[in-house]
N, C-alpha and C positions, 0 to 999 in steps of 0.2 A: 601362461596361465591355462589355453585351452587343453596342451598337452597335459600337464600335469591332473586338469579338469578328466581328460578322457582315460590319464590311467588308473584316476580311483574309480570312475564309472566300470572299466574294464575287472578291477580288482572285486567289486560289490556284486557283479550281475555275471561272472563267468560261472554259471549255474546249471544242472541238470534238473529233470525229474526223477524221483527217489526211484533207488535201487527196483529192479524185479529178477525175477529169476533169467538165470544165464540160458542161452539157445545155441542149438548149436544147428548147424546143417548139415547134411549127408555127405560123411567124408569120401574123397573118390579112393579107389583100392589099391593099397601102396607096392610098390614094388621096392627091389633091391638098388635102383636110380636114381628114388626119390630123391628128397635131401630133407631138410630139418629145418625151424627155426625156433630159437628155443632163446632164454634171458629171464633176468628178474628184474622186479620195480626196487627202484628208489626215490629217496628222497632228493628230488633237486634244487637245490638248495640257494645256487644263483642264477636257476632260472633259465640255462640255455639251453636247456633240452639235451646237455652229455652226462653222463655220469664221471664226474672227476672224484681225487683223492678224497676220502672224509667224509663223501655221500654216503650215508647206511642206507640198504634194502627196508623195506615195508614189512610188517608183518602179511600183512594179508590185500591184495590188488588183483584187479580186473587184468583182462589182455583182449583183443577182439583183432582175428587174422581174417583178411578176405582177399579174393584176388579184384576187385571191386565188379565180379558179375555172378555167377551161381554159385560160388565154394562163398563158404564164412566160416569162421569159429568160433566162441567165445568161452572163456572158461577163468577162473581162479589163476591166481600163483601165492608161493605162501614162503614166506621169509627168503634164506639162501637156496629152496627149494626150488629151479628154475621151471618154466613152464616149457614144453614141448610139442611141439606141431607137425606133425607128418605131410608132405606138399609134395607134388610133383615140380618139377623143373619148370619154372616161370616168375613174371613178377608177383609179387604178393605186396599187401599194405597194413602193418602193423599200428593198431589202437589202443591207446591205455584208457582204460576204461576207469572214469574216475569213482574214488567211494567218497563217503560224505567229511565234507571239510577239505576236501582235494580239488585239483583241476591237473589234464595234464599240461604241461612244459612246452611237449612237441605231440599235437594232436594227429601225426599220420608221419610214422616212420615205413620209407618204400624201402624194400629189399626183394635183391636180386639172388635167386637161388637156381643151382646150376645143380646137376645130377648127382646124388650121393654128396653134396656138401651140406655142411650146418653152418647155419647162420642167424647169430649171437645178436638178438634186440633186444637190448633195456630197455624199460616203461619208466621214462620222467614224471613225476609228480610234484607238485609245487602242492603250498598249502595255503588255505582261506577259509576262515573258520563258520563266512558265509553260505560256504557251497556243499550244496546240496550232490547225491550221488545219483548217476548217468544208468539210463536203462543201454542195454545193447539193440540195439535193432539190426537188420535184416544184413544192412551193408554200411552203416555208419555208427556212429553212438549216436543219441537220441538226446538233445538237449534245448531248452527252454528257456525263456527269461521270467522271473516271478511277476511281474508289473508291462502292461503295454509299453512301451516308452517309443519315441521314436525310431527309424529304417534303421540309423546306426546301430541303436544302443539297443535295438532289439536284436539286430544281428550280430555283436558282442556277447549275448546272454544267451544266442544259439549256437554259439561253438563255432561261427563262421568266420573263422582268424584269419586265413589267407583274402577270404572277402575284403574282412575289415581293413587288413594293410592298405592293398590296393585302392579302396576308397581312399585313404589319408594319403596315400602316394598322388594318386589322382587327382587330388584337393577339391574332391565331391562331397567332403562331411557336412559341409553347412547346405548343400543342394539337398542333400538327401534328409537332412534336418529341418528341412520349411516346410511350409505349411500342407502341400501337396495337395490330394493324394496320389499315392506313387505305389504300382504295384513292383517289386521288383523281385526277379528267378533266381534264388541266390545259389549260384555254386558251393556243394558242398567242400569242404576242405578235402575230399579225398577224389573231387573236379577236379582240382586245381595240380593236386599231385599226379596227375598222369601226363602232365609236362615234363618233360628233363629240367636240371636243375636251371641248364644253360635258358633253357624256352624258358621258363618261367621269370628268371632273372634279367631276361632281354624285354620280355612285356612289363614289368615292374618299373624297368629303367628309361622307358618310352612313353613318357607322360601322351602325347599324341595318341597313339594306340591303345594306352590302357583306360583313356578318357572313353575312347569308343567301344570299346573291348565291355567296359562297364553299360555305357548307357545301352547296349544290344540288350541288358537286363530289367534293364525299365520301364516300364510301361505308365502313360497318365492315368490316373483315377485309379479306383479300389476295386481290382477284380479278384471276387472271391473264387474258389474250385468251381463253383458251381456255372458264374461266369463266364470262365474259360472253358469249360468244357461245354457250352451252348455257343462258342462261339469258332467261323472257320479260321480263324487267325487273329493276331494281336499287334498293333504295330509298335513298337520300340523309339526310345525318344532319340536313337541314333536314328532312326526313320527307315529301318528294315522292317518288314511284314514276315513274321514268324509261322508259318501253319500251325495249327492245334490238331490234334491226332489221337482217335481214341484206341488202342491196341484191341479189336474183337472178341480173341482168346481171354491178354490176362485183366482188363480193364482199366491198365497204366494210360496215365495220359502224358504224353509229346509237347515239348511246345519246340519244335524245329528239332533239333536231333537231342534234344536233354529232356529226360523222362524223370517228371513232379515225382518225390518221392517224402516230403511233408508238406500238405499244405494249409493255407488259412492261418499260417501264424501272425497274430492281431500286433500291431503298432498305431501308435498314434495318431500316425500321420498316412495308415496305407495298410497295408497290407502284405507278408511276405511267401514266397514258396517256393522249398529248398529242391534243386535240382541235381544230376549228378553227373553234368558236361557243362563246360564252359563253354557258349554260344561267342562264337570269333564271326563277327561279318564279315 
């Protein structure tokens, strides 16, 4: 009953805020080395994030490339039309940027590009006639829950999917579900992707680890931004003391090596803000 409870909650609240216009960043200067990555959306139809037989392409969808630190790009693609990206030789992390009545599939495709090669991403999209369309922001997509709700179900409605597993792997939904308050640094899902598949799937499958792995994100009581940045450190309910850090230059705030990059998003029971490393004690 709770599963089935959590995937209509998942089905109702996987939401952004409405569209804005696309950004892009200062592309670096391409040489003859570079490589490409290039693909079109479709419709995925069951859900697992591949493009199989029978899936038709989108008329019209988002794409959001970054390497997850100064490059980004965000732009259109438009039916059989594929989209293209000019990159230098490195990791990069590809975003389907969802439009309205969409979500994607698979929220951060990694690809590996090697000099003068192309490299073929399709954008999964699923459909829910609930959800609202995804701004792109700087290094993630930008997404929202319409309603407070509780640490889960608010971070279900912020596109925090590799979070949300993890919790349920961890069997912290009902901890992170009571009364609290609980502030917690939720790794953004393109945190979690700079694991290898291997690293990622070995923490997932160590309940032990990932118990702790999680609670380095927790903090008791409701610290808003304002909070944490008056304060020299935060201690975590796994019982590590994280430094807070204000960067002088650009006025990004730290909390141990993962730099706040949304904060104050209101829940029921707390308080949450999205970071963009996973904090391993």
């Amino acid at each position: 009953m709770r599963t089935l409870h959590r995937k209509v909650i998942a089905s109702l609240i996987m939401v952004g805020v409405l569209g804005a216009t696309l950004s892009t960043a200062t592309l670096p200067v391409q040489s003859q080395t570079d490589g490409k990555i290039t693909g079109v959306a479709f419709e995925d139809r069951n859900g697992n994030g591949k493009r199989d037989a029978g899936e038709p392409t989108l008329r019209v969808a988002r794409y959001k490339v970054t390497d997850g630190g100064r490059f980004w790009k965000c732009g259109p693609v438009f039916g059989n039309a594929p989209y293209t990206v000019g990159v230098a030789p490195g990791t990069y992390f590809v975003m389907p940027i969802a439009g309205p009545a969409e979500y994607p599939t698979a929220p951060v495709i990694k690809a590996q590009v090697k000099a003068g090669q192309t490299v073929v991403v399709d954008l999964p999209f699923g459909s829910n006639p609930l959800a609202a369309a995804e701004q792109c922001g700087a290094y993630a997509p930008r997404r929202a829950a319409r309603v407070p709700m509780g640490i889960v179900e608010t971070a279900i409605g912020g596109g925090f999917v590799t979070l949300v597993s993890a919790i349920e792997a961890a069997g912290l939904y009902d901890t992170l579900s009571g009364k609290g308050p609980f502030t917690v640094f939720a790794p953004s899902d393109l945190a979690f992707a700079r694991f290898t598949d291997d690293e990622l799937k070995a923490i997932l499958a160590n309940k032990s680890l990932l118990t702790s792995v999680l609670k380095n994100h927790v903090v008791a009581g409701a610290l808003t931004a304002n909070d944490v940045v008056n304060s020299d450190s935060v201690t975590t309910l796994e019982g590590k003391s994280l430094p807070v850090r204000v960067d002088a230059e650009t006025g990004d705030v730290f909390i141990g090596e993962a730099r706040i990059t949304v904060s104050d998003i209101s829940a029921a029971n707390g308080v949450v803000h999205a970071i963009d490393t996973v904090l391993v004690p």
